[in-house]
C-alpha positions in Angstrom: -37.9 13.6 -45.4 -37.1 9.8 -44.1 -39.8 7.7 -44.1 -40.6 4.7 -41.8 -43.5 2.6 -42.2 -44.7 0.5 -39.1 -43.2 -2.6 -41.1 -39.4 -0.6 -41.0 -40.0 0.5 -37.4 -40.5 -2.9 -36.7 -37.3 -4.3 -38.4 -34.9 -1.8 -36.9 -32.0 -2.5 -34.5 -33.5 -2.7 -31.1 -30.9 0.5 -30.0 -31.7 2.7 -33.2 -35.5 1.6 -32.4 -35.4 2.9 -29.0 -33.3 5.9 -29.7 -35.6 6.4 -33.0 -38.7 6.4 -30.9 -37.9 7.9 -27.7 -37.1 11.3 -30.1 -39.7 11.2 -32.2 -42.7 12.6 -29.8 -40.3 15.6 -28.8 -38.8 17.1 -25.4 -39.8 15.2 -21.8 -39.5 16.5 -18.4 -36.7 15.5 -16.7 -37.0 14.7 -13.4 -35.6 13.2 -10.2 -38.1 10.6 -7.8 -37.1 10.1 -4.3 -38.9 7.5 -2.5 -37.0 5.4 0.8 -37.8 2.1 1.2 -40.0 0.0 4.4 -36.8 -0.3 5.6 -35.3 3.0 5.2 -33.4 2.9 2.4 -33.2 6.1 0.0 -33.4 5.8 -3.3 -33.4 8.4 -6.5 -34.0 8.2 -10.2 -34.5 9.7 -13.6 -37.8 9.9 -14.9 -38.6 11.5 -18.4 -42.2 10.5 -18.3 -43.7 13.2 -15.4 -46.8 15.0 -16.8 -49.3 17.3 -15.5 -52.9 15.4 -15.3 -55.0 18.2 -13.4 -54.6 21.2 -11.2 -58.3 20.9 -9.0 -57.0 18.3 -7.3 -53.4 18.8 -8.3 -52.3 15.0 -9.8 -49.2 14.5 -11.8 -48.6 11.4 -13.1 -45.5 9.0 -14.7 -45.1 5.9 -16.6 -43.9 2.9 -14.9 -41.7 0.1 -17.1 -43.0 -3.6 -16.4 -42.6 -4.9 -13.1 -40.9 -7.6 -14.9 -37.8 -6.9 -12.9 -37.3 -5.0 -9.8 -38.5 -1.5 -10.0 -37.4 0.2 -6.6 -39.3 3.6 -7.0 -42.0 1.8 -7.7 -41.9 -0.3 -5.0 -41.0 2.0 -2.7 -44.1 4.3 -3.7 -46.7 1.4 -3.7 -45.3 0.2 0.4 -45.4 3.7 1.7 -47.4 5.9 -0.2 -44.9 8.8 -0.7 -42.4 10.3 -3.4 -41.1 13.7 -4.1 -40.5 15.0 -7.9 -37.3 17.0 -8.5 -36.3 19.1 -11.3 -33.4 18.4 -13.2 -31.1 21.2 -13.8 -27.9 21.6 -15.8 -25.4 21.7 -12.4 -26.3 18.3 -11.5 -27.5 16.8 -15.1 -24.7 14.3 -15.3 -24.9 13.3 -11.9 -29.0 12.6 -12.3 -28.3 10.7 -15.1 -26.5 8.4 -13.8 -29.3 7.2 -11.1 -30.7 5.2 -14.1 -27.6 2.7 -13.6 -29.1 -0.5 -11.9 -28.3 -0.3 -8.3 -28.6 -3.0 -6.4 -32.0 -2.2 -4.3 -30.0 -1.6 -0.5 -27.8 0.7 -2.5 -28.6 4.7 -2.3 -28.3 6.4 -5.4 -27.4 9.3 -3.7 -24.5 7.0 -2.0 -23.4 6.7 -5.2 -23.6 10.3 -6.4 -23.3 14.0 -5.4 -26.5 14.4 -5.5 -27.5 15.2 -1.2 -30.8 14.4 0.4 -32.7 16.2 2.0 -36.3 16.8 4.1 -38.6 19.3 4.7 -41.8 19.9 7.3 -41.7 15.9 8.5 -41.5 14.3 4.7 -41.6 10.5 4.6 -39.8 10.9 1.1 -36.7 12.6 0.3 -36.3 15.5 -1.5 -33.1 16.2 -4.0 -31.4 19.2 -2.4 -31.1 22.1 -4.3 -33.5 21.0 -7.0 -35.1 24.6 -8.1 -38.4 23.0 -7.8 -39.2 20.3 -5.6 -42.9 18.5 -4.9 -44.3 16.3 -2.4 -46.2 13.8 -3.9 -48.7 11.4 -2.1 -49.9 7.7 -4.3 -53.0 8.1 -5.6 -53.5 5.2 -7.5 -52.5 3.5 -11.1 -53.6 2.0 -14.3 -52.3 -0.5 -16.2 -51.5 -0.4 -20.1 -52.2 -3.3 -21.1 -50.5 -3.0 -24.4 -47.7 -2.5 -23.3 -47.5 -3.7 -20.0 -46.5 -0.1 -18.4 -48.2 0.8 -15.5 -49.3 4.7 -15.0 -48.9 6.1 -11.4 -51.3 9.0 -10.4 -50.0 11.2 -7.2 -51.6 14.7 -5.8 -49.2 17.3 -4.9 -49.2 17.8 -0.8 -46.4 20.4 -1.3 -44.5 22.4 -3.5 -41.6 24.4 -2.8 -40.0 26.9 -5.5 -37.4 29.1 -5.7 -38.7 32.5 -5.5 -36.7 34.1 -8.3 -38.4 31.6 -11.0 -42.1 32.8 -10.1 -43.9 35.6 -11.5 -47.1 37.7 -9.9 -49.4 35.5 -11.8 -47.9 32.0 -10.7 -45.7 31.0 -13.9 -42.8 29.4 -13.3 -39.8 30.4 -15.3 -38.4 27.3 -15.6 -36.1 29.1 -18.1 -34.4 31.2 -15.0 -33.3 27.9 -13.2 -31.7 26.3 -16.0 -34.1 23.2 -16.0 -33.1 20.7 -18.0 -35.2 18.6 -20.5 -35.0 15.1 -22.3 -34.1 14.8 -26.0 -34.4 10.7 -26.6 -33.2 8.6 -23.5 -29.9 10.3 -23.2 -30.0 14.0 -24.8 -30.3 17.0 -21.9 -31.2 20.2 -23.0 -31.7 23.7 -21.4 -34.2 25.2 -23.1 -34.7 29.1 -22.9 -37.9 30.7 -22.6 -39.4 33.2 -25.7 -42.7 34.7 -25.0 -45.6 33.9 -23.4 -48.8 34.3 -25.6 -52.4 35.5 -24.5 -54.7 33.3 -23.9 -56.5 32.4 -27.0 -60.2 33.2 -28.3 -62.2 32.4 -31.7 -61.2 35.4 -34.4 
């Protein structure tokens, strides 16, 4: 195997860094966030950082760059209070991806896409038609990481629509049967296929 001390780490080239690193803790959710601005503005981008932080309440949470720049989902989130979370999948990978290009913040990604808007029950947010699985999230709150300057952002689920031919009797979701994608790296999408689901687990 390759090794790389810290010191190594340190000295690579900041693109072989970031590629090096962004692998190296394994496959990430890939998601869309849909948030409209104060002023009405949609906006919708990538997010590989979406993870499941409890189910009583149901929070998700995702990591937040620094604020150093303009981050308009984050924005967005902290003036109204709403977002959806959208499942990648592989017919609209390619398209998804490309919401991480840095829009100017009165241009809609989905202006610039084919990805279509779209709301449900009275949303403030827009969901990403289509999207197999699709939540409506409500701000919670944040923490900041202070060594690295990210910022964590904590939402509850206020609703969850799913396709009905990815559920099973006991609530799984097959994320398998919608062709979800996943995050290799910063760049690398994958559709992973589902093997076997194993018992829940007890001493021997």
């Amino acid at each position: 195997m390759h090794y790389f001390s810290l010191e190594d780490i340190n000295n690579l080239k900041h693109l072989y860094k970031i590629n090096l690193i962004n692998s190296c803790s394994g496959f990430k959710s890939a998601n869309l966030i849909g948030t409209k601005s104060k002023d009405g503005i949609e906006n919708v981008a990538v997010f590989s950082s979406v993870t499941h932080v409890g189910s009583n309440p149901p929070i998700l949470g995702f990591i937040c760059r620094p604020t150093t720049v303009t981050r308009d989902t984050y924005t967005n989130i902290k003036e109204t209070g709403f977002y959806t979370i959208n499942h990648i999948q592989e017919s609209n990978f390619k398209e998804a991806h490309h919401t991480s290009a840095k829009y100017n913040s009165i241009i809609s990604e989905f202006d610039k896409t084919e990805l279509q808007s779209e709301y449900k029950n009275d949303s403030f947010a827009p969901f990403v038609k289509d999207a197999p699985i699709q939540l409506e999230m409500k701000y919670l709150g944040e923490y900041q990481i202070k060594e690295n300057d990210t910022i964590l952002v904590l939402g509850k689920i206020q609703g969850l629509y799913i396709n009905q031919d990815i559920m099973t009797e006991d609530g799984f979701i097959n994320l398998s049967d919608a062709n979800v994608a996943t995050i290799n790296g910063l760049d690398g999408y994958a559709f992973p296929k589902l093997k076997e689901r194993l018992a829940y687990q007890r001493p021997k």
